[in-house]
N, C-alpha and C positions, 0 to 999 in steps of 0.2 A: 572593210566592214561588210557583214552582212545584211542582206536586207531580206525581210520578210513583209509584202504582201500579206495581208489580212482575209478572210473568209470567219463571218460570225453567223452562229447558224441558229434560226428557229423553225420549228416545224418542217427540216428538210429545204428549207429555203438559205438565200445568202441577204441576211441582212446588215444595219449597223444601228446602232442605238443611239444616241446621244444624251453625255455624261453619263450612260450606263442605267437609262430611265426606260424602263419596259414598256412607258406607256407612250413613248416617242420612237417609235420603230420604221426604218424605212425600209422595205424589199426592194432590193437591188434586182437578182434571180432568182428562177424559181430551179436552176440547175446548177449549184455548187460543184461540179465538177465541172461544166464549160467555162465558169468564172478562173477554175484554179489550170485548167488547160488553154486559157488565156494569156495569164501571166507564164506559163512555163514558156510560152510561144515568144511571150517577150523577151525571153531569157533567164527569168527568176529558176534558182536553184529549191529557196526555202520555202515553206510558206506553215501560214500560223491562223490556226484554226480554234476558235472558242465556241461550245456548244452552251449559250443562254441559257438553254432551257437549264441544263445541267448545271450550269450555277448558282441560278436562283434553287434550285429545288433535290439537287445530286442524285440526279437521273441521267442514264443512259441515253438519252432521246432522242440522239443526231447520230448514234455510233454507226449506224448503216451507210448515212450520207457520207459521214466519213472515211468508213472503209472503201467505200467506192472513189471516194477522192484519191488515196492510195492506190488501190488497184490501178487506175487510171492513166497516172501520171509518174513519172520519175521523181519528184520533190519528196524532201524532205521533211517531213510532215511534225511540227511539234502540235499536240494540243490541249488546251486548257478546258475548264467549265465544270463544277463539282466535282470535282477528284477526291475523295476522302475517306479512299479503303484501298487495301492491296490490290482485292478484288480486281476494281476496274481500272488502276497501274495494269493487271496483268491484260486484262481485256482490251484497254489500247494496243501495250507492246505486242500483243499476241493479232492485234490486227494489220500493223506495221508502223504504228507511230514511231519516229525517231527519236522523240522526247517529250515525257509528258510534264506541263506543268502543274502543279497545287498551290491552292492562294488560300482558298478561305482555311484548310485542315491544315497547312503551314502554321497560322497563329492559333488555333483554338485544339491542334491534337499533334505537340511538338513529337512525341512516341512514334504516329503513325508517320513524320516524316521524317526520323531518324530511320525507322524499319524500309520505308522506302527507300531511301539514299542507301543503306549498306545494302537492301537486294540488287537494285539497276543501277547504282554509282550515277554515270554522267547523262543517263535518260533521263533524270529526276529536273526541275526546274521547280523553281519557285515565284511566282508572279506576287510582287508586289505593289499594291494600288495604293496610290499618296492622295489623301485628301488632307488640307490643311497640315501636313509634313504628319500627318498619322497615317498608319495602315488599316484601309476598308476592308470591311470582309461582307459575307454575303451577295456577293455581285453587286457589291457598292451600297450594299442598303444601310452598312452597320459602319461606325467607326470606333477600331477597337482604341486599348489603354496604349500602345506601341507604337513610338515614333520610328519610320523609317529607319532612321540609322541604326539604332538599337537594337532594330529585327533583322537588319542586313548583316549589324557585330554578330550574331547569335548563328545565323545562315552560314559564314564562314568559319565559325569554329564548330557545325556541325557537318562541315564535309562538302553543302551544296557548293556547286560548280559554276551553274547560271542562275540566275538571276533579269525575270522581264521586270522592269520596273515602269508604271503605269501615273503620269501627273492624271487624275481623273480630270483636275478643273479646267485641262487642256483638250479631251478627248471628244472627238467630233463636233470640234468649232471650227477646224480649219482657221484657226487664230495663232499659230505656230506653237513650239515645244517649250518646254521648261530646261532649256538650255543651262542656267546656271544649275538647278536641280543634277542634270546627269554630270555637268564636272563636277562638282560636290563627291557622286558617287562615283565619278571615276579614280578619284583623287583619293580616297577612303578605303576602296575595296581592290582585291585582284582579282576577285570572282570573274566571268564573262557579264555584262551588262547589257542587254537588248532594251532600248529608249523604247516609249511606248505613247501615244498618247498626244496630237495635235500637229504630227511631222507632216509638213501643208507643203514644204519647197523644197527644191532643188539646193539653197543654200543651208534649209535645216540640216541635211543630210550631209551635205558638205559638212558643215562647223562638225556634227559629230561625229563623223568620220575623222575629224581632226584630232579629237580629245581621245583616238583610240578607244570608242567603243566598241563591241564584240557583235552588236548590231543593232538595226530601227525596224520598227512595225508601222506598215504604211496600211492605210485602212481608208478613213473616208476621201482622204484626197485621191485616192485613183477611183472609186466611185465615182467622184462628182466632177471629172474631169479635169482637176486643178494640177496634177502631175501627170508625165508621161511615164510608168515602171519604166519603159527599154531606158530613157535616159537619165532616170534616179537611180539603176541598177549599176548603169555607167560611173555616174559620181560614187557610189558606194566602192567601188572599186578602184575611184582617185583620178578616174577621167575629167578633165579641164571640160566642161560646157557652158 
């Protein structure tokens, strides 16, 4: 399984939010490229990057810090945050993202993410955020009419490939994952699955690594010191710790 390390960005900085509330913002760093050449140092391959600002608002506003994260570092850079025009699909890939995802223009402009999927095929990603087994949009503000599974059936007979899927009532408690939630959808889909959203341990990652997920997004817990990446990088790849 892969694992993906977190980097969410406001104002050029590395934050994280919890349950995706703007007005509860912590600054980890004020230099998102030492945060992301940290984790490369541990070993991480991937890493996954959300620009806040650009999701509440579908503005560009991190793309600088971003590309300099790229420039930087050898990782694989997928990233999210108001994505919802060719436009700036082009403008990441043409920076070097390896895959961009779309959440909110996923459910409210299915056209613009069919025309995405057939120009960049497997760069395309679709982030879906579960609140009460519905799909959030607007950086969590909104909860649309589309339960999960529904918009996941719909994702796979439109071509998408991966698939982030995000428990929000999970995400930055450090109160662990939605474990039954990801077998659910591992069980359902053959899409790639990236768990998102409250992976606090070393056995999170274990168990979904077990279910053959495609990968986890680690975020506050290596913040706050509750995981070691070098040795959840290790489990991700089926080492006994």
């Amino acid at each position: 399984m892969k694992l993906f390390p977190a980097i969410d960005l406001i104002g050029g900085k590395a934050v994280r939010l919890v349950k995706g509330d703007y007005a509860q913002v912590t600054v980890y760093s004020d230099s998102p490229v030492d945060v992301a050449r940290g984790f490369e140092a541990c070993g991480a391959e991937y890493l996954h990057v959300v620009d806040l600002e650009g999701a509440r608002d579908g503005s560009l506003a991190n793309l600088d810090t971003i590309k300099e994260i790229i420039e930087n570092t050898g990782l694989f850079v997928e990233v999210g945050g108001g994505i919802r025009s060719l436009e700036t699909v082009r403008r990441y890939v043409e920076a070097g993202a390896k895959r961009v995802i779309i959440g909110t223009a996923a459910v409210t402009d299915p056209e613009f993410l069919a025309a995405a999927v057939a120009e960049y095929g497997e760069k395309i990603a679709v982030g879906v955020d579960i609140k009460d087994g519905m799909v959030a949009i607007k950086g969590w503000t909104e909860t649309s009419a589309l339960s999960c599974f529904d918009f996941c059936e719909k994702l796979s007979a439109m071509g998408v490939r991966t698939v982030i899927c995000t428990d929000i009532s999970k995400d930055g408690l450090l109160a662990g994952t939605n474990l039954e939630l990801y077998a659910e959808m591992s069980k359902r889909f053959s899409m790639d699955i990236t768990a998102s959203g409250g992976v606090t341990t070393l056995d999170d990652i274990r168990r979904l690594a077990e279910m053959n997920m495609y990968g986890a997004i680690l975020g506050k817990a290596i913040y706050a010191g509750r995981i070691d990446l070098a040795e959840a990088l290790a489990v991700a790849r089926g080492a006994e710790i």
